[in-house]
C-alpha positions in Angstrom: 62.0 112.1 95.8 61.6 115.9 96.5 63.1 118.7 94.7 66.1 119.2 96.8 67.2 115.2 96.0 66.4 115.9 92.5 68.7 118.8 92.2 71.5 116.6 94.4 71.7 114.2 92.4 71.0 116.0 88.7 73.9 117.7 89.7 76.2 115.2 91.2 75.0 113.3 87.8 76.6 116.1 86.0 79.7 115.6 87.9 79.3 118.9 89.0 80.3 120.7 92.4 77.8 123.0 94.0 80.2 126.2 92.9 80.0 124.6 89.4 76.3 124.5 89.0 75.9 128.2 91.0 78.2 129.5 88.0 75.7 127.9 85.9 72.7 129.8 87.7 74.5 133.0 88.2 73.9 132.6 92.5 76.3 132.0 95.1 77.1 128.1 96.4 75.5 128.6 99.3 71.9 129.4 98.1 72.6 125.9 95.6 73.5 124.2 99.1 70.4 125.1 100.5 68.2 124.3 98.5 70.0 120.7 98.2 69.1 121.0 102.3 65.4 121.7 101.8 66.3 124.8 103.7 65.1 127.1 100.9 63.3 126.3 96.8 64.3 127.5 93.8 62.8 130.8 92.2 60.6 129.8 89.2 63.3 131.1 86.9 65.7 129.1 88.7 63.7 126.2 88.2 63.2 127.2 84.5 66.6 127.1 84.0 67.5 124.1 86.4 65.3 122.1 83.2 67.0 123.1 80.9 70.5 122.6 82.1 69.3 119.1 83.6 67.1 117.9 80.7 64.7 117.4 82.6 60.5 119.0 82.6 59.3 121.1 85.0 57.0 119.0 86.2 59.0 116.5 87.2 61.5 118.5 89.1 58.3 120.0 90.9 56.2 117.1 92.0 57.5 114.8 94.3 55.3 111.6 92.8 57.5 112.0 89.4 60.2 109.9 90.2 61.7 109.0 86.3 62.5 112.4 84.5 61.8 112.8 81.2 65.1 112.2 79.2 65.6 114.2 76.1 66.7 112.8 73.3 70.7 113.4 72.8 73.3 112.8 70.2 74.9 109.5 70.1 78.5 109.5 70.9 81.2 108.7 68.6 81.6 104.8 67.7 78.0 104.6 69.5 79.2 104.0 72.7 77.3 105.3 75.8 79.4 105.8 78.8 78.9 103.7 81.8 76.0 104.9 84.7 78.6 106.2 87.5 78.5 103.7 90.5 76.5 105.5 93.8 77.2 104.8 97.6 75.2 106.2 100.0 77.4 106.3 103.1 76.3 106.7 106.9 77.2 109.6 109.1 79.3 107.5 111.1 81.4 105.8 108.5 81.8 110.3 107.3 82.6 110.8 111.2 85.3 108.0 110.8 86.4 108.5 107.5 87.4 112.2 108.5 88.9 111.2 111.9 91.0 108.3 110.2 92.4 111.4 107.3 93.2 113.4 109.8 95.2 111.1 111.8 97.1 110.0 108.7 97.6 113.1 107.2 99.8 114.1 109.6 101.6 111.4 109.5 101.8 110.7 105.6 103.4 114.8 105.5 106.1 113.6 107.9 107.2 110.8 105.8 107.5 113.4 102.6 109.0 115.7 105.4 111.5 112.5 105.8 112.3 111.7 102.5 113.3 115.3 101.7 115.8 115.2 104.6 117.0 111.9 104.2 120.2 113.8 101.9 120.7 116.2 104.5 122.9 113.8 106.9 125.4 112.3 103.7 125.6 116.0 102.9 126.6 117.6 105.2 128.8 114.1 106.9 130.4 113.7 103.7 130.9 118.0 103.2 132.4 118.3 106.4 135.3 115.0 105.8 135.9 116.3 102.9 136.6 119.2 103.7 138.7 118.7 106.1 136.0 120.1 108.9 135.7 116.6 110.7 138.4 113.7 111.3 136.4 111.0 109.3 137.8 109.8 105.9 135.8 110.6 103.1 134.5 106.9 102.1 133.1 106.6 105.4 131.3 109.7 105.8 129.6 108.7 102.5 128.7 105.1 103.4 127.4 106.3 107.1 125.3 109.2 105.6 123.9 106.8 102.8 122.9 104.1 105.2 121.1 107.1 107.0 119.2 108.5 103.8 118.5 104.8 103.1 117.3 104.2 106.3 114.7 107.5 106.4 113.5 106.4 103.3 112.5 103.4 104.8 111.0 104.4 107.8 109.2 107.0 105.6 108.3 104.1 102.7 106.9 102.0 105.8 104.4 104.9 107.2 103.5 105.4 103.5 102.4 101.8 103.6 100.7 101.3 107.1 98.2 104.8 106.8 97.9 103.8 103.2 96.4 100.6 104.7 94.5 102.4 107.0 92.6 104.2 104.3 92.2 101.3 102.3 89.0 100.7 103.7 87.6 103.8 102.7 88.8 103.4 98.9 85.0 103.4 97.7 85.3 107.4 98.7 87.5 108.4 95.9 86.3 106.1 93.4 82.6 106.1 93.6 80.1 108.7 93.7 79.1 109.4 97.6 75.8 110.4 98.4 75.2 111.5 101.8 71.5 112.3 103.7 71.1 115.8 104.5 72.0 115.7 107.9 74.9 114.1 107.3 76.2 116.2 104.5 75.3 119.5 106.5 77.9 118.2 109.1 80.4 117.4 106.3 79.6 121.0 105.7 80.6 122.5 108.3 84.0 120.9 109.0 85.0 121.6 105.8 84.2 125.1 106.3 86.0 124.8 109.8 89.2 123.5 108.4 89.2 125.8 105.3 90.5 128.8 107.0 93.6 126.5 108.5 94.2 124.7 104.7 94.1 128.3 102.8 97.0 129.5 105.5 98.9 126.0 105.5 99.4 126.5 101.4 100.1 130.0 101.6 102.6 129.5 104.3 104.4 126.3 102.4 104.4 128.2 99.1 106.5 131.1 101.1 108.7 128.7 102.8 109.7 127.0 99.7 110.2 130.1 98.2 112.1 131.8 100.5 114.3 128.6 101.0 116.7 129.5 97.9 117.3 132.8 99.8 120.4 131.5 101.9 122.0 129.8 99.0 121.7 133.4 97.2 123.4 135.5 100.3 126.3 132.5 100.9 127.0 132.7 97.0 127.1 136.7 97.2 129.3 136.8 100.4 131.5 133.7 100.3 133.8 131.0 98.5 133.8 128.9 101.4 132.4 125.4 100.0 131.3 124.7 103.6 129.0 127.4 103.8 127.5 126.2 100.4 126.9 122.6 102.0 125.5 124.0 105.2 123.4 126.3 102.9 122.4 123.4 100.6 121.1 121.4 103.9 119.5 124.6 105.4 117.3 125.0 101.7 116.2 121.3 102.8 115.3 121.7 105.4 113.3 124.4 104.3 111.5 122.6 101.6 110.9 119.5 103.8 109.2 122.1 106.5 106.8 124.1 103.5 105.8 120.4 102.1 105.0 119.5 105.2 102.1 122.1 105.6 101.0 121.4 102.2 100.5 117.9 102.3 98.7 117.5 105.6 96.6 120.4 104.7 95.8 119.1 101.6 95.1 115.4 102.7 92.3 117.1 105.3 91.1 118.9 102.6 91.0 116.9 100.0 89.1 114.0 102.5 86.4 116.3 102.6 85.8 117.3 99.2 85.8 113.5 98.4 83.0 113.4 100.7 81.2 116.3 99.2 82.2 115.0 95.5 83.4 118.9 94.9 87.0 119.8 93.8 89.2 117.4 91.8 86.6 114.6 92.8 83.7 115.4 90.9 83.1 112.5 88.7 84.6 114.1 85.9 88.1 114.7 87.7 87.6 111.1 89.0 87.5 109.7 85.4 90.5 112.2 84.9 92.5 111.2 87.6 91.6 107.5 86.8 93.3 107.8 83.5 96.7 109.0 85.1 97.2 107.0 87.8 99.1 104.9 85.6 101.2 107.7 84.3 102.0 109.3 87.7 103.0 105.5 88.5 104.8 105.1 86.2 106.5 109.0 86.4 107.6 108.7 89.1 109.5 105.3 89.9 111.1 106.0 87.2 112.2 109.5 88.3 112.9 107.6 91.9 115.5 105.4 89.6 117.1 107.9 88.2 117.9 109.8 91.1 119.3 106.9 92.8 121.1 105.5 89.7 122.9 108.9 89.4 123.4 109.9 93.1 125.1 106.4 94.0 127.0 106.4 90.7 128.3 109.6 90.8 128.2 110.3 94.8 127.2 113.3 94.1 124.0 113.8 96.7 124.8 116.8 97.8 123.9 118.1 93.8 121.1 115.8 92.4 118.3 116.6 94.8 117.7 119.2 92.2 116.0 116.2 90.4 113.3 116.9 92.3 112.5 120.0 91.4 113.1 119.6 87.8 110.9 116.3 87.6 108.3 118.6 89.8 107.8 121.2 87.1 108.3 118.3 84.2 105.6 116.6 85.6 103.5 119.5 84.7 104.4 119.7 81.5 103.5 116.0 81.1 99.9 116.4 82.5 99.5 119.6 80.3 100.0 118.0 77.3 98.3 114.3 78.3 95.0 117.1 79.0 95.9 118.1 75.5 95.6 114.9 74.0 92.9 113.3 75.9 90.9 116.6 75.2 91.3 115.9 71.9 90.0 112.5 71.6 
């Protein structure tokens, strides 16, 4: 093992990104992904330090016949427990090629089924808005059992995409939950898309975060300018619409993204996010079905659909809350 593996996978031990150990070094990530490459070594005070953050001797991160480093003796955890050796995959270039080709094909279609469940309301509200006001020759009941066996139906369709590209990158669940290690080559490539796409991810966020900000702005001129309750229910549909278009960007961008940071074990898959996210994918679970309940419960029961989508919102920035204080605790322990 040479000193760029060493460093690869002291650091991916770590549960480190490459921008996490540069901090560490006071470089940039790009002079920590080169030497992982072999195309460049370490200074001597680099390697120096690279010891001492490892635990590891000199020696053995400069000779290649040292394959065991030298483990320095470190304080017992609590209760004596050690934590488990993280499980390693090295994956193929192909199965990376695939993997990425596969996200990108879902992604696309995983943003248009949240696209689809944001505008599954708009139909019932604006059917049921316009009978009962009076603005189409439909009796109220109706309008309200047509546009609900709409929403119902887009939730569906939506639910079943969900399901099938879920399936499809099923195969590939070893990705997120174990620690990849690629050969250079391979990695280098993984490289370079990601540094391809990141341009067209940065702009698909920025561009979603101003939709869904700007999308309030009609519902703020209508209720300056006009009584009319028709306006608000167009309005109320427009802001949908809105919100459906800005997720949209965010969630395909981020599925591409985030495929290839799983790849690179950077971001929120380094193995210490992995643990983290881990421990709340019971939480988010159980979140949100029960949210999904409780907007359903109160939307049928009081027929009000044109009003609770604001559960969504409202659960959006509890949900923060939640994982802020679940941080807290598990920080604590």
């Amino acid at each position: 093992m040479n000193l760029s593996e060493k460093i690869m996978k002291h650091r991916k031990k770590k549960g480190w990104s490459q921008e996490e150990l540069a901090e560490q070094l006071n470089i940039s990530r790009q002079s920590v992904s080169k030497w992982e490459s072999g195309a460049s070594v370490p200074d001597l005070d680099k390697i120096l330090r690279l010891s001492e953050i490892f635990k590891v001797s000199t020696d053995y991160l400069l000779k290649d016949e040292i394959e065991e480093e030298e483990k320095k003796e470190e304080p017992e955890p609590r209760g004596g427990k050690t934590k488990p050796a993280e499980k390693e995959r090295e994956i193929s270039g192909e199965e990376a090629a695939d993997y990425i080709k596969i996200t990108v094909q879902a992604a696309w279609k995983i943003a248009a089924g949240a696209a689809v469940c944001i505008l599954s309301p708009v139909f019932l509200i604006l059917f049921a808005g316009m009978a009962e006001n009076h603005a189409i020759s439909v009796a109220e009941d109706t309008a309200g059992g047509i546009g609900t066996a709409v929403l119902l139906f887009m939730i569906t369709g939506a639910v079943v995409i969900f399901i099938m590209e879920g399936m499809k990158l099923g195969k590939y669940e070893y990705i997120e939950k174990e620690l990849i290690v690629m050969k250079d080559e391979t990695k280098d490539m993984v490289r370079r898309e990601e540094e391809r796409f990141y341009p067209v991810y940065k702009n698909s966020i920025a561009m979603g975060v101003a939709v869904c900000i700007i999308s309030i702005v009609p519902m703020i001129i209508a209720g300056a300018l006009t009584k009319e309750e028709i306006i608000y229910i167009w309005c109320a549909a427009f802001f949908l619409m809105l919100i459906a278009a800005g997720v949209f960007f965010m969630v395909r961008s981020g599925i591409v993204y985030g495929g290839y940071q799983k790849l690179l074990c950077e971001g929120d898959y380094t193995s210490e996010k992995r643990r983290e996210n881990k421990r709340n994918e019971n939480l988010n679970t159980a979140y949100w079905s029960l949210i999904t309940v409780i907007y359903l419960g109160i939307s049928f029961y009081t027929g009000e659909w044109g009003r609770t989508w604001m559960i969504w919102p409202c659960a959006g920035i509890l949900f923060g809350a939640v994982c802020a204080v679940r941080a807290m605790i598990s920080g604590k322990k």
